[in-house]
C-alpha positions in Angstrom: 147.2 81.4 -89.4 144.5 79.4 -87.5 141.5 81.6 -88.6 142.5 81.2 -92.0 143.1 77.7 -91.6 139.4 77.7 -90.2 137.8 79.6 -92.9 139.6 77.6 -95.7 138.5 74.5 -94.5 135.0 75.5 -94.0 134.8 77.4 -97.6 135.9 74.2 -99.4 133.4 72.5 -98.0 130.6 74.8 -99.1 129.5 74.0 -102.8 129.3 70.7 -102.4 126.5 71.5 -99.7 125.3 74.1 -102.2 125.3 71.3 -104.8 123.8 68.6 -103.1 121.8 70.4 -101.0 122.4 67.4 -98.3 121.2 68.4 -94.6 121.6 66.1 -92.0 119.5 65.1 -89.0 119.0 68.3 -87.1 120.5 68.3 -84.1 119.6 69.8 -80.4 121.5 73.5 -80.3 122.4 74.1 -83.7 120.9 76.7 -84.9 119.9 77.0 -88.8 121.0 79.6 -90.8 123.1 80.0 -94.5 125.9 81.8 -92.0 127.5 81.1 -89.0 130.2 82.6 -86.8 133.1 81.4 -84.1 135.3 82.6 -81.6 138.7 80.8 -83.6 141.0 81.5 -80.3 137.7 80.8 -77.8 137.5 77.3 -80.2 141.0 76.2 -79.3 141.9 77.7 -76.1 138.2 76.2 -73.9 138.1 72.9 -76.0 140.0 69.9 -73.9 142.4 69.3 -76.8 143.4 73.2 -76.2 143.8 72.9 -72.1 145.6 70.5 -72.4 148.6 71.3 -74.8 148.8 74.6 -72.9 149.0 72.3 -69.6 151.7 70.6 -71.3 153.7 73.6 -72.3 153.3 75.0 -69.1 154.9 72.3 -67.3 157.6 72.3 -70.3 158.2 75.3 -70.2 158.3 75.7 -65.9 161.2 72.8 -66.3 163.6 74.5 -68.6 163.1 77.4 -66.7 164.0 75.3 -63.1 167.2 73.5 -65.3 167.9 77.5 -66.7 168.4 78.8 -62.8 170.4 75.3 -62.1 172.4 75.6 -65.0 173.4 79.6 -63.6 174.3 78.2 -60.3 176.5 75.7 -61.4 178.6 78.1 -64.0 178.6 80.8 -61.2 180.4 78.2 -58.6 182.6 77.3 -61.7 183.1 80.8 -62.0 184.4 81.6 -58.9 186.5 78.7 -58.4 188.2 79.5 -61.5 189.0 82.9 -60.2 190.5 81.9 -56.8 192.6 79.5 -58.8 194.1 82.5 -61.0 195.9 83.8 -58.4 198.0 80.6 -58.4 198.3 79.9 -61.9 200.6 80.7 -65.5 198.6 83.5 -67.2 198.8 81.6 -69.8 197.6 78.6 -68.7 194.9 80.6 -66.9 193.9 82.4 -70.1 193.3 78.5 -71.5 190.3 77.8 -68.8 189.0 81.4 -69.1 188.5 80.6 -73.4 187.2 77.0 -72.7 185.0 78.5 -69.5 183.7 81.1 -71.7 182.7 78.9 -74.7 181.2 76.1 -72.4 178.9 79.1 -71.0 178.2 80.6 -74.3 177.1 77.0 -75.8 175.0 76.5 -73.0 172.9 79.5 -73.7 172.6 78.9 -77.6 171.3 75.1 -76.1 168.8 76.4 -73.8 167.5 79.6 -76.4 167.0 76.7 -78.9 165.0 74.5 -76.1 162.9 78.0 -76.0 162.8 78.2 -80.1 161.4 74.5 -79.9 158.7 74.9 -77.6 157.1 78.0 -79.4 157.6 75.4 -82.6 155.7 73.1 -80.6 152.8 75.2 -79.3 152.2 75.9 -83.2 152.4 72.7 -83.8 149.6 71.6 -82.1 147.5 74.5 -83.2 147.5 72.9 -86.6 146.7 69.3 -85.3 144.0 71.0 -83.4 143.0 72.5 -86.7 142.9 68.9 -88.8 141.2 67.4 -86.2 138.7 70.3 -85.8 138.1 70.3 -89.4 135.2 67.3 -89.3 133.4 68.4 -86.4 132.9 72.0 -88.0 132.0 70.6 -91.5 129.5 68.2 -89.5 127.9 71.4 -88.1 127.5 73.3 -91.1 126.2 70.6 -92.6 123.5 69.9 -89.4 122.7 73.8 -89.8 122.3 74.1 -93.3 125.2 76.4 -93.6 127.1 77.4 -96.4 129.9 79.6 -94.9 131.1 80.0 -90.9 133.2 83.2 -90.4 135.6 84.5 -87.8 133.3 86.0 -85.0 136.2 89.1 -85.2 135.6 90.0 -88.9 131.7 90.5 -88.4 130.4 94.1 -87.7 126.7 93.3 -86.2 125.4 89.5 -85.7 123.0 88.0 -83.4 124.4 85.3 -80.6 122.1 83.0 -82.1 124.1 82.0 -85.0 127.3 81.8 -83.1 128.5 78.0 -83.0 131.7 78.4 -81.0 130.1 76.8 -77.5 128.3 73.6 -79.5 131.8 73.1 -81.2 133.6 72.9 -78.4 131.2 70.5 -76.9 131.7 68.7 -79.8 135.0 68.8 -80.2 135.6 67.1 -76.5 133.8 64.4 -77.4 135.2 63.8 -80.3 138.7 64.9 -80.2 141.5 62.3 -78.7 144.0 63.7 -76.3 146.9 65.6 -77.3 150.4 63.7 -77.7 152.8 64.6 -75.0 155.7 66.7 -75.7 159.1 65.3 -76.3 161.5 65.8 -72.8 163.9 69.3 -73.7 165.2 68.8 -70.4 168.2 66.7 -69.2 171.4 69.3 -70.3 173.8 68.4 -68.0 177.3 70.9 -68.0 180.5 69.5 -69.6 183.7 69.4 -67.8 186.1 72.2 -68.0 189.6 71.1 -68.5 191.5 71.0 -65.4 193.7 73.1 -64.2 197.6 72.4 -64.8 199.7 71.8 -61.4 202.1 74.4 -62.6 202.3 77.7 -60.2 202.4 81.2 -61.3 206.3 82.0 -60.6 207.2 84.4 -57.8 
């Protein structure tokens, strides 16, 4: 998805630089040729921008795991508290807290696989902002080279380094680029009370 988000972008650009035939000011390190390559994965994961949403996803993603294992500890104490107390109460009544035990634990989980769900949602996310932002700076340096096409380093057979832009656009880019927004907070779930337990015994 981003390479061809990379090579649409640059394409489109291309017959208006055929038709004007507009070249900016040279510029130190860009190399001129009609065709240049990049690294699309390099371009993203070494530019600031990149660093820093996987920084951010990191830390996400090292806090769901901490509230996962708290979350575990809690329902296992639950757990065994609700066992002691079975030898002491109706079955039926018993049976009641087992049910409402066993769909508090099994809403948890759906809770916590969707906080999973949303931070792959959000790593793709900012893979396309990256892309919309990136999209000036790489029609800026086809322009400064002259170019009329940039292709996917990984789709060429045989090239020479020299044409390769990926290292000037990511210079570029962390000049350029703002900072990446933070991520919303998908920690916080605290456990809901189970019911308690009725006062009435199990009869002898």
């Amino acid at each position: 998805m981003l390479r061809a988000a990379v090579l649409g972008i640059v394409l489109a650009a291309s017959p208006a630089l055929a038709q004007d035939g507009m070249r900016s000011e040279i510029r130190p390190g860009i190399v001129q040729s009609e065709i240049l390559t990049v690294e699309i994965d390099r371009l993203y994961a070494e530019s600031d921008f990149g660093k820093q949403v996987s920084e951010l996803l990191e830390e996400t993603g090292t806090a769901i795991a901490a509230e996962n294992r708290r979350i575990e500890a809690e329902l296992t104490a639950e757990e065994k508290s609700l066992t002691e107390k079975r030898r002491t109460m109706d079955p039926a009544a018993f049976r009641k807290l087992a049910d409402a035990f066993d769909t508090k634990v099994q809403e948890l989980r759906d809770a916590q696989d969707s906080k999973a769900r949303t931070l792959g949602n959000l790593s793709e996310e900012r893979r396309r902002v990256f892309i919309s932002r990136a999209e000036p700076v790489l029609a800026d340096i086809m322009r400064d080279a002259g170019a009329s096409v940039i292709l996917d380093q990984r789709t060429v057979f045989l090239s020479t380094n020299a044409i390769d832009i990926t290292e000037a656009a990511i210079s570029r880019m962390n000049e350029l680029l703002p900072e990446p927004d933070p991520l919303p907070d998908l920690t916080g779930t605290e456990l809901p009370q189970t019911p308690a337990a009725p006062e009435t015994s199990r009869k002898p």
